[in-house]
PyMOL commands that place a pseudoatom at each C-alpha (Angstrom):
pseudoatom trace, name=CA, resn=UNK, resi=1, chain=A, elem=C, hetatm=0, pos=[-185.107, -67.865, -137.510]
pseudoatom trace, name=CA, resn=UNK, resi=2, chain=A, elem=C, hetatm=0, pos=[-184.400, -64.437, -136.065]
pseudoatom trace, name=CA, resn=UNK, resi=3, chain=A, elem=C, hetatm=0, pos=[-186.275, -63.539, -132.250]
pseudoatom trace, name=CA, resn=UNK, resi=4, chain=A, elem=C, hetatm=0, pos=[-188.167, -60.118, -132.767]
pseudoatom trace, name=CA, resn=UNK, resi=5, chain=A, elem=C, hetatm=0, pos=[-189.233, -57.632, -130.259]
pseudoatom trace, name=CA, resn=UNK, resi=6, chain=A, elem=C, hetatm=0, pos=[-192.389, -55.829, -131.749]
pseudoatom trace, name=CA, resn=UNK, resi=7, chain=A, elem=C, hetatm=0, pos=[-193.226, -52.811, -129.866]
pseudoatom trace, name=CA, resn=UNK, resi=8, chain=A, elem=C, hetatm=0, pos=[-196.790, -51.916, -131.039]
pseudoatom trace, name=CA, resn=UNK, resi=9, chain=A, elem=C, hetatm=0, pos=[-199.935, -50.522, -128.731]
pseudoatom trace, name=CA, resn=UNK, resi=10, chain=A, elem=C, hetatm=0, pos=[-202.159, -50.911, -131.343]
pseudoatom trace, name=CA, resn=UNK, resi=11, chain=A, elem=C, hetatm=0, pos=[-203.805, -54.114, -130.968]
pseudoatom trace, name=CA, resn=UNK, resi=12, chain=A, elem=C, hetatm=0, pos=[-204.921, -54.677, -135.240]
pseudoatom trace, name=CA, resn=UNK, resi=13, chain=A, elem=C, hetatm=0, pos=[-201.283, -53.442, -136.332]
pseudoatom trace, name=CA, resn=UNK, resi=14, chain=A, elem=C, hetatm=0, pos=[-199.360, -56.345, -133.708]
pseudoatom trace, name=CA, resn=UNK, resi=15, chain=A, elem=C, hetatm=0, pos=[-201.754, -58.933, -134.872]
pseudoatom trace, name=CA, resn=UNK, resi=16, chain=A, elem=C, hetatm=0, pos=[-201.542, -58.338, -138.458]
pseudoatom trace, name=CA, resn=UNK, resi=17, chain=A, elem=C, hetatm=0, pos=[-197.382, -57.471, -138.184]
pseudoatom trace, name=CA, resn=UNK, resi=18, chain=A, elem=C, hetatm=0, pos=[-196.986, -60.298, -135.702]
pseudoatom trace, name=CA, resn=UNK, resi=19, chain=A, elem=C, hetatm=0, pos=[-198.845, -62.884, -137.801]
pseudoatom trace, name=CA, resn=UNK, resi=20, chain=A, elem=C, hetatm=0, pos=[-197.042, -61.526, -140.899]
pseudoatom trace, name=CA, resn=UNK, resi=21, chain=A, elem=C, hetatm=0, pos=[-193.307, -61.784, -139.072]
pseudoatom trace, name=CA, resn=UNK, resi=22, chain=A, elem=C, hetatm=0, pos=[-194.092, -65.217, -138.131]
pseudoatom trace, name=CA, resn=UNK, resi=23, chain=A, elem=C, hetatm=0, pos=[-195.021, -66.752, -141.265]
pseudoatom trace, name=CA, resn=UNK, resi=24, chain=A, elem=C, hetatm=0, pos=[-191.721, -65.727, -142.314]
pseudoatom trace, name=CA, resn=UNK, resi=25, chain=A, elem=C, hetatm=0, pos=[-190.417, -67.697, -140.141]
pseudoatom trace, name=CA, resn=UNK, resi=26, chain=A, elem=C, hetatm=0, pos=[-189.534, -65.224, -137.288]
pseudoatom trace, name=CA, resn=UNK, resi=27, chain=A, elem=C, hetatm=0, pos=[-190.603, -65.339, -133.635]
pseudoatom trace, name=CA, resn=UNK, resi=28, chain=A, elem=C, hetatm=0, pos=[-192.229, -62.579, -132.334]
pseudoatom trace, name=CA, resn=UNK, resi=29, chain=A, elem=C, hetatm=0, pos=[-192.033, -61.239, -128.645]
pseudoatom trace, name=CA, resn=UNK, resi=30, chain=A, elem=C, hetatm=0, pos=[-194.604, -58.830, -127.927]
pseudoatom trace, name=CA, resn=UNK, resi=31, chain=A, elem=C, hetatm=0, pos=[-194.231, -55.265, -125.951]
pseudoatom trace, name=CA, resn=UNK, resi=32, chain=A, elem=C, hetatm=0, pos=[-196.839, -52.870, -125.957]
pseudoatom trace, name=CA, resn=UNK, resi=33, chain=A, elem=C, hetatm=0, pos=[-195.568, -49.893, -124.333]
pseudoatom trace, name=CA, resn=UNK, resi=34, chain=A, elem=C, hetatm=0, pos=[-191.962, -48.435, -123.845]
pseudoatom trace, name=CA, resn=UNK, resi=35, chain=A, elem=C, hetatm=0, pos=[-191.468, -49.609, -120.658]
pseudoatom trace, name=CA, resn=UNK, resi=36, chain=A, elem=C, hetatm=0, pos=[-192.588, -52.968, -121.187]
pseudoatom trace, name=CA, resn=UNK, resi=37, chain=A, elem=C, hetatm=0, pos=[-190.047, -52.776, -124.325]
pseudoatom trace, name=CA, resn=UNK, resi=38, chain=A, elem=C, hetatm=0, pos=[-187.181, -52.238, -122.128]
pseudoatom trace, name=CA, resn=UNK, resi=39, chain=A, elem=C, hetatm=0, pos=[-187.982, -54.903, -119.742]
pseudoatom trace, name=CA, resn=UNK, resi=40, chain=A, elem=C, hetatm=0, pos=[-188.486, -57.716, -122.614]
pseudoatom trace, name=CA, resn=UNK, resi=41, chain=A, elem=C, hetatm=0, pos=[-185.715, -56.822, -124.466]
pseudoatom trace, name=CA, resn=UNK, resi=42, chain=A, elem=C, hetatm=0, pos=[-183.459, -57.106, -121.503]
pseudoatom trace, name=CA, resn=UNK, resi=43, chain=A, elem=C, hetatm=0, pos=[-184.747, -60.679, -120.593]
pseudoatom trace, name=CA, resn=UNK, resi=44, chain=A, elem=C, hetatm=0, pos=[-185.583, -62.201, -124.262]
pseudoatom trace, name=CA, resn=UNK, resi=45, chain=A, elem=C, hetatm=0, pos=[-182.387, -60.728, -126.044]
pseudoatom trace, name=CA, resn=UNK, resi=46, chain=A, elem=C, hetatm=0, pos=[-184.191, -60.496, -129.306]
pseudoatom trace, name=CA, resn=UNK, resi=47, chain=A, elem=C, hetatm=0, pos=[-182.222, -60.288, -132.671]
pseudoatom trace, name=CA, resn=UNK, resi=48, chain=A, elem=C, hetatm=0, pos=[-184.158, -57.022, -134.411]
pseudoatom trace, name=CA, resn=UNK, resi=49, chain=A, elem=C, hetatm=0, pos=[-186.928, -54.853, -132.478]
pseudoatom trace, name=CA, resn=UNK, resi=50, chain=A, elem=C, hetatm=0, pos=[-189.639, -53.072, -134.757]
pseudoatom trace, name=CA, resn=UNK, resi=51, chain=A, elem=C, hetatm=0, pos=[-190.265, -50.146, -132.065]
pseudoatom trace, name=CA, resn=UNK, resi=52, chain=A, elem=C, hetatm=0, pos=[-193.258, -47.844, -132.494]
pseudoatom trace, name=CA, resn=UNK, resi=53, chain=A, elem=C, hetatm=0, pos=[-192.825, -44.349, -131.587]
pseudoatom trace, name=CA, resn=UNK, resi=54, chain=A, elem=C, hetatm=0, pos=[-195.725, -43.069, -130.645]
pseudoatom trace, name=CA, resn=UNK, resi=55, chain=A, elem=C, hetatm=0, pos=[-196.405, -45.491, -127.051]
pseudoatom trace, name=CA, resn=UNK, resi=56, chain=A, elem=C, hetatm=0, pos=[-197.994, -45.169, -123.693]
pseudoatom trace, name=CA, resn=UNK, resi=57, chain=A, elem=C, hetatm=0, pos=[-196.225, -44.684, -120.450]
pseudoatom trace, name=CA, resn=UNK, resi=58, chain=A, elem=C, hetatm=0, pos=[-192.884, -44.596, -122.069]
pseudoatom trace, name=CA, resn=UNK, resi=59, chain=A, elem=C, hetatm=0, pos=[-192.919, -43.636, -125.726]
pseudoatom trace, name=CA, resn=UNK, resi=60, chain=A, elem=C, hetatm=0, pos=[-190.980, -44.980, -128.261]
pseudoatom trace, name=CA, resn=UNK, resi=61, chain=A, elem=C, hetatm=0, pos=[-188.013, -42.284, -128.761]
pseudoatom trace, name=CA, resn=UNK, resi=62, chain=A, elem=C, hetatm=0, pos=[-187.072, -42.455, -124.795]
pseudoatom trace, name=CA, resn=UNK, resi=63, chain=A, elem=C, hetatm=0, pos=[-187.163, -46.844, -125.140]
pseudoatom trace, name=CA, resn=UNK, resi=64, chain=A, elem=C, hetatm=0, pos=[-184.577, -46.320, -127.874]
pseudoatom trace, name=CA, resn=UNK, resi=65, chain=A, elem=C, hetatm=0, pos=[-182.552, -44.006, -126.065]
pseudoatom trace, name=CA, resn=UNK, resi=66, chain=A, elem=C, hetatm=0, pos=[-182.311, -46.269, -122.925]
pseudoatom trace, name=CA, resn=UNK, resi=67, chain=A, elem=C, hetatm=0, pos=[-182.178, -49.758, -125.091]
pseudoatom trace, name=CA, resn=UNK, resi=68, chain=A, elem=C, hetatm=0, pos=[-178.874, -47.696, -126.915]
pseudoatom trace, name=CA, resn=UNK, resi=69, chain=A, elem=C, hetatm=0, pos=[-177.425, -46.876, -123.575]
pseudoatom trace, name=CA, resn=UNK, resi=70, chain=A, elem=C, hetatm=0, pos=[-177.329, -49.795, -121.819]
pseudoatom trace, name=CA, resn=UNK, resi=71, chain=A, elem=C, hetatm=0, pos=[-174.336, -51.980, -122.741]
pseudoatom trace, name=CA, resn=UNK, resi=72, chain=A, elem=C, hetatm=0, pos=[-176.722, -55.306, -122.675]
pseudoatom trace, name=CA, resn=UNK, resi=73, chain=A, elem=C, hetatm=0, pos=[-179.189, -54.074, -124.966]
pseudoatom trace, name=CA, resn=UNK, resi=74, chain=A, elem=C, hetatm=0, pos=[-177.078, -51.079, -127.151]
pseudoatom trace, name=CA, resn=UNK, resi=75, chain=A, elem=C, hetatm=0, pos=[-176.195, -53.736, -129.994]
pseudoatom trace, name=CA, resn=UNK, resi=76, chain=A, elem=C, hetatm=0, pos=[-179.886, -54.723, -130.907]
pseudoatom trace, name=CA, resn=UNK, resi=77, chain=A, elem=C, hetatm=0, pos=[-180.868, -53.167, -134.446]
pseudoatom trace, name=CA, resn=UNK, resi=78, chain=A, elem=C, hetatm=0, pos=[-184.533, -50.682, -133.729]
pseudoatom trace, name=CA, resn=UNK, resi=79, chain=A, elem=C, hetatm=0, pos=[-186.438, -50.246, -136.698]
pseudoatom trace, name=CA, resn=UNK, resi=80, chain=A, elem=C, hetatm=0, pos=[-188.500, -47.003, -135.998]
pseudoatom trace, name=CA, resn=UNK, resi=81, chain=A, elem=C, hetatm=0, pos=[-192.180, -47.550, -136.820]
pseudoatom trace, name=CA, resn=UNK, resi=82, chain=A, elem=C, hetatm=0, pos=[-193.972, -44.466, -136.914]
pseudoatom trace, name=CA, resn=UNK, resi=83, chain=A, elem=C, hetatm=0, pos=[-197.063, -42.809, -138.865]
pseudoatom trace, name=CA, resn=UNK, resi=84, chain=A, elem=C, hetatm=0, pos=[-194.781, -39.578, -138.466]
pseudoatom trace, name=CA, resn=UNK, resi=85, chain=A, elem=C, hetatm=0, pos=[-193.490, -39.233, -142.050]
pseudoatom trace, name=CA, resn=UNK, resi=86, chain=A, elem=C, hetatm=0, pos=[-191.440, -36.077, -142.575]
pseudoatom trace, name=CA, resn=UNK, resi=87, chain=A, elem=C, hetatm=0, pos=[-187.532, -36.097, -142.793]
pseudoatom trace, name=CA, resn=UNK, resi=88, chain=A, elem=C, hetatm=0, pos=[-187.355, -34.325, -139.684]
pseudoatom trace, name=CA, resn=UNK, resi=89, chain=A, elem=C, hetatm=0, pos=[-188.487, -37.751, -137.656]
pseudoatom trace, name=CA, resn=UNK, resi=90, chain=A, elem=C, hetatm=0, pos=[-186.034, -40.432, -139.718]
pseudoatom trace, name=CA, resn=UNK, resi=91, chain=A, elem=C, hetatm=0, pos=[-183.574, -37.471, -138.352]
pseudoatom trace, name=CA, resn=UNK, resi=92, chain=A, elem=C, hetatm=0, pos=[-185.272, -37.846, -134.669]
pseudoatom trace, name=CA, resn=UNK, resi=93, chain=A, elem=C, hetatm=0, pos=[-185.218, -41.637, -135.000]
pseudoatom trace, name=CA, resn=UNK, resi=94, chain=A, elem=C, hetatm=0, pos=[-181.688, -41.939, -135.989]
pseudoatom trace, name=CA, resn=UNK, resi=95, chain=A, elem=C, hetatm=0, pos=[-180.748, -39.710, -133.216]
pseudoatom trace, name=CA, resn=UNK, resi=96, chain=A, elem=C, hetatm=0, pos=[-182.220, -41.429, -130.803]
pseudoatom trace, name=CA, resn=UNK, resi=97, chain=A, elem=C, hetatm=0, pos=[-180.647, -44.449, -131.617]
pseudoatom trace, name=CA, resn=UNK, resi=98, chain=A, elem=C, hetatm=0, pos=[-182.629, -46.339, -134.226]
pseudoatom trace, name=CA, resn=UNK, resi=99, chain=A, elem=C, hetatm=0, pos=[-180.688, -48.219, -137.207]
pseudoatom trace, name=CA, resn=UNK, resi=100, chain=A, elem=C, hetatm=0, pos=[-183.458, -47.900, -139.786]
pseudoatom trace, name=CA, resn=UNK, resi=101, chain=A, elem=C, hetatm=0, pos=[-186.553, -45.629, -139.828]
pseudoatom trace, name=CA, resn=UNK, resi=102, chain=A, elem=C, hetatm=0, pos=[-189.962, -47.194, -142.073]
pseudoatom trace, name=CA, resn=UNK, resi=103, chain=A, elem=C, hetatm=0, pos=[-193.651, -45.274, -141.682]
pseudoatom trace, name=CA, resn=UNK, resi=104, chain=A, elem=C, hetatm=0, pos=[-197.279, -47.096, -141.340]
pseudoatom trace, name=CA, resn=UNK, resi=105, chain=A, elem=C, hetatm=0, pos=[-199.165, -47.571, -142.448]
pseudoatom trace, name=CA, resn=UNK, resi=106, chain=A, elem=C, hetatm=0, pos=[-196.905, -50.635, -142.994]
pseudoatom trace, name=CA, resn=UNK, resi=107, chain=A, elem=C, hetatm=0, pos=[-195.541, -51.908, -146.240]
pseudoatom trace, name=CA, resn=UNK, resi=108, chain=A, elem=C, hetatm=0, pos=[-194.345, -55.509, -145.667]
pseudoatom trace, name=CA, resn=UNK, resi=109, chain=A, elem=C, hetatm=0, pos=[-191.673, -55.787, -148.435]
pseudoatom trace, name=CA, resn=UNK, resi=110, chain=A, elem=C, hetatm=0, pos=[-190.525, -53.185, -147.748]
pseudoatom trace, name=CA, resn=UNK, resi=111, chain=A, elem=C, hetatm=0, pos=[-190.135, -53.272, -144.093]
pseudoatom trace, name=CA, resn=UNK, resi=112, chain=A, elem=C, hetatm=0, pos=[-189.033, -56.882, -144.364]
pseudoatom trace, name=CA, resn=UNK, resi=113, chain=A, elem=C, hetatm=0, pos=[-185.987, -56.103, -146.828]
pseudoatom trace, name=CA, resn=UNK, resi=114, chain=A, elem=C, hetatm=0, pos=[-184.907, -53.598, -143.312]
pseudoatom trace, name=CA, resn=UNK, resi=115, chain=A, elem=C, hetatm=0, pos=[-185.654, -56.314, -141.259]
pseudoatom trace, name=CA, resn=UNK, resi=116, chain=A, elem=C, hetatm=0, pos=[-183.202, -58.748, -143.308]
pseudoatom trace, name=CA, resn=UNK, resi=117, chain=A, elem=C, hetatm=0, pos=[-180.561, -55.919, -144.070]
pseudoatom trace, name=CA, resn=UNK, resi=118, chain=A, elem=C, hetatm=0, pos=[-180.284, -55.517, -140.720]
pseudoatom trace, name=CA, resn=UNK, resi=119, chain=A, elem=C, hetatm=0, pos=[-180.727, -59.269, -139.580]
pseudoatom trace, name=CA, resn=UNK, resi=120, chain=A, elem=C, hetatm=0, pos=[-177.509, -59.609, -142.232]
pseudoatom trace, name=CA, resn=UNK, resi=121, chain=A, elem=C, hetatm=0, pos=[-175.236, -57.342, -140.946]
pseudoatom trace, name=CA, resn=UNK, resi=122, chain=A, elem=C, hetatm=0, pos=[-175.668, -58.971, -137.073]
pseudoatom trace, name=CA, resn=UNK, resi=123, chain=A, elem=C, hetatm=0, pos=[-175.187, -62.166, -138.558]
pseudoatom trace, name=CA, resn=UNK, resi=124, chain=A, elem=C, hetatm=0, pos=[-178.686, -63.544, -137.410]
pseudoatom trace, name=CA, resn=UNK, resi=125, chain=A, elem=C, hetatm=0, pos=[-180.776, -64.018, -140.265]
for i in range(1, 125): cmd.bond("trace and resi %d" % i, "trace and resi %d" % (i + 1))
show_as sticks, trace
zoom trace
């Protein structure tokens, strides 16, 4: 069982990705704004974050770029969540740090086959 950080402000999408994650088996930490993001991640050491972009008081692009600079956090995979589909924001996402890039609305296979790709290659599945 992998510990994920799921950065989400919108209360329907955490409940329904949240609910989802954990039937898979997965515990879920929530964070629902950049800031808050930083903080848990820093105290909870989760294997995988799912990080939404688009966040209040700190958004999502300036979390990753932190969470990839400090050397306590810089190893954790971030999976970009983001209703921003064009190849210019996987290109923003990447650059600010993120391992894997998927857009909402959410489509669990598919975002769960990045979550375990990713789980894989840190050795935490």
């Amino acid at each position: 069982m992998a510990k994920i950080l799921l950065v989400e402000d919108n209360e329907m999408n955490r409940d329904m990705l949240s609910r989802r994650l954990e039937r898979k088996g997965h515990a879920v930490v929530i964070a629902v704004d950049g800031q808050q993001a930083i903080d848990l991640a820093t105290r909870e050491r989760p294997d995988l974050i799912l990080m939404d972009m688009s966040l209040p008081v700190m958004d999502g692009w300036e979390a990753t770029r932190r969470l990839k600079a400090d050397v306590q956090t810089k190893h954790m995979p971030i999976i970009a969540l983001t209703a921003h589909a064009m190849p210019e924001d996987e290109r923003r996402a990447r650059e600010a740090g993120c391992n894997d890039y998927d857009t909402k609305p959410i489509e669990l296979p598919r975002l769960l086959e990045k979550i375990d790709a990713l789980l894989g290659s840190t050795g935490n599945s």
